[in-house]
Each structure stands twice: as structure tokens, then as C-alpha cells.
N, C-alpha and C positions, 0 to 999 in steps of 0.2 A: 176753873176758879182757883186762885192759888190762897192759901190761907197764911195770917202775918206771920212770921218769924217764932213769935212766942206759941202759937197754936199745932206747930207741929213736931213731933216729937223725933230725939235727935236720932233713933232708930229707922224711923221713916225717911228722915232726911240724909241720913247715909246710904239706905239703900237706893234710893230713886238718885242719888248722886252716881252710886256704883253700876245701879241699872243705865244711867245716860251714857257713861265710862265704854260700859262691856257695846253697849249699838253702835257706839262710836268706832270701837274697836274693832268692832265684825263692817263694817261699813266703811272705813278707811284706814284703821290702824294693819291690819293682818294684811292686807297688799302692801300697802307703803312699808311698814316695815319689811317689810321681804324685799321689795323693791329696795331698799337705800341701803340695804346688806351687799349689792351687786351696785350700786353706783353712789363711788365717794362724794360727785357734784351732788347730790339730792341728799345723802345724811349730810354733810356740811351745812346743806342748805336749811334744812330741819334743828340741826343744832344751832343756830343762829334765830331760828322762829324760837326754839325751847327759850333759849335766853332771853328774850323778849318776851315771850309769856311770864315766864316765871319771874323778871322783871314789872311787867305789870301790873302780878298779884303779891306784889312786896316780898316777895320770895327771903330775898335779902334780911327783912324785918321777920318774919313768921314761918313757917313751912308752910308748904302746901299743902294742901288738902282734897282728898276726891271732890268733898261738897264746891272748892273754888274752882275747880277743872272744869267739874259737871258746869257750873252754873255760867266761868268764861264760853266752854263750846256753845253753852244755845245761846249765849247772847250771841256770839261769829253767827251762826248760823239763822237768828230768829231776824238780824240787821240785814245779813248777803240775802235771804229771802226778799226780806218788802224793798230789798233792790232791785227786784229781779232774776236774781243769780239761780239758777237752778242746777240740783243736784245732778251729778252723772246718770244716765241711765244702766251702762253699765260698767265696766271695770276703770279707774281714772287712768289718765297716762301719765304714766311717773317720769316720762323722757320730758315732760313741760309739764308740770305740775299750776294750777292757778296758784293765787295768794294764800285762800282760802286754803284749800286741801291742803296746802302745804303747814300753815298754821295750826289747822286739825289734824295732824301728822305730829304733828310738836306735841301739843296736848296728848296723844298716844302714847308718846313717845317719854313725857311726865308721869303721866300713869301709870306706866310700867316699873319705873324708876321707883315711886310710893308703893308697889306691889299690888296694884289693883287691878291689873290685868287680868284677866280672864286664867283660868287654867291652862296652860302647856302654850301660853305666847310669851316672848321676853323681848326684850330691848334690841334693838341692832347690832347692840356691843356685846352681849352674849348675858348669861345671868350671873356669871363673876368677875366683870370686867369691872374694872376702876369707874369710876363718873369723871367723862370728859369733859363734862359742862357746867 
């Protein structure tokens, strides 16, 4: 049961934001990121998703936010589900990445960039590198 906007408090909604963040992370961001460190076609291909997300969520206009990250991933995933689409069972292949994963990779890949990443993971681009994106 999800409660309106105004009934939850923004404590609660930053952490189940961050909580969505970190599963995402343990669940496709710490491969893929590892994986597109060793192949330029898949970070390229992720930076191009990044820009598009973050296009999306008016980036441009506002900064992002874990709560918009959070809340873009389940929708990718709550929509690819009642498609059908089901998750990997185990490790994904990053040498052909679907749409999806690869999108979810991006969103990773944002979160890290806001600093929301989990402890002792960082970006593809290292934790003092410029913003290529």
C-alpha cells in the first residue's frame, strides 16, 4: 500500500529511495560497473543511457536526486516486468547487455556520481575523475 506524497516523511522517503539505490547496486551496478571499466563499447554505451536518464528527469532544469533515481528504476523495472521481461538468474552478460540492464547500469552509474553508492563502490571513471557526462 503506498501512502500520498504528503503522508510520508522525507526521512522515510530518502532512505527507501537509498535502500532501492544500494539493491540496484548489489544486483547490477557492482558487475556492470566492473564490467565497463574493461570494455570502452559498454561504458560508452551506459553514458549515452546516463544522458538519457538524466535527460528525462529534467536534469538540466533540477538536479537529481536518489528519491528520482529510486523511483525512475521501479518504474523500468515494474513496466519490463508486466512485459514479461524477467530478471537474470544469474550474473548478466555485459558482452550484450539488453536495453533494460543497460539503462539500470546508467541509473548506477547516476548514483554514484550524487554519492549514494554504497560504501567502497565508485564510478567507472574512478572517484576523482572529471564528469564526462
Amino acid at each position: 500500500m503506498r501512502l500520498p506524497n504528503d503522508r510520508v516523511s522525507a526521512g522515510t522517503a530518502a532512505g527507501s529511495a537509498r535502500c532501492t539505490l544500494a539493491e540496484l547496486d548489489t544486483s547490477v551496478g557492482t558487475a556492470g560497473l566492473a564490467e565497463a571499466t574493461t570494455r570502452p563499447g559498454l561504458l560508452a554505451l551506459v553514458d549515452q543511457h546516463a544522458a538519457a536518464v538524466r535527460d528525462s528527469l529534467g536534469g538540466d532544469r533540477r538536479p537529481l536526486t536518489p528519491a528520482a533515481l529510486a523511483g525512475y528504476a521501479e518504474g523500468l523495472r515494474a513496466a519490463a516486468l508486466e512485459q514479461g521481461w524477467t530478471p537474470p538468474t544469474g550474473p548478466p552478460d555485459w558482452s550484450a547487455p539488453d536495453w533494460l540492464l543497460t539503462r539500470l547500469l546508467a541509473v548506477c552509474v547516476l548514483a554514484h556520481d550524487l554519492g549514494t553508492a554504497p560504501a567502497g563502490h565508485r564510478s567507472p571513471d574512478g572517484p576523482d575523475a572529471p564528469a564526462a557526462r
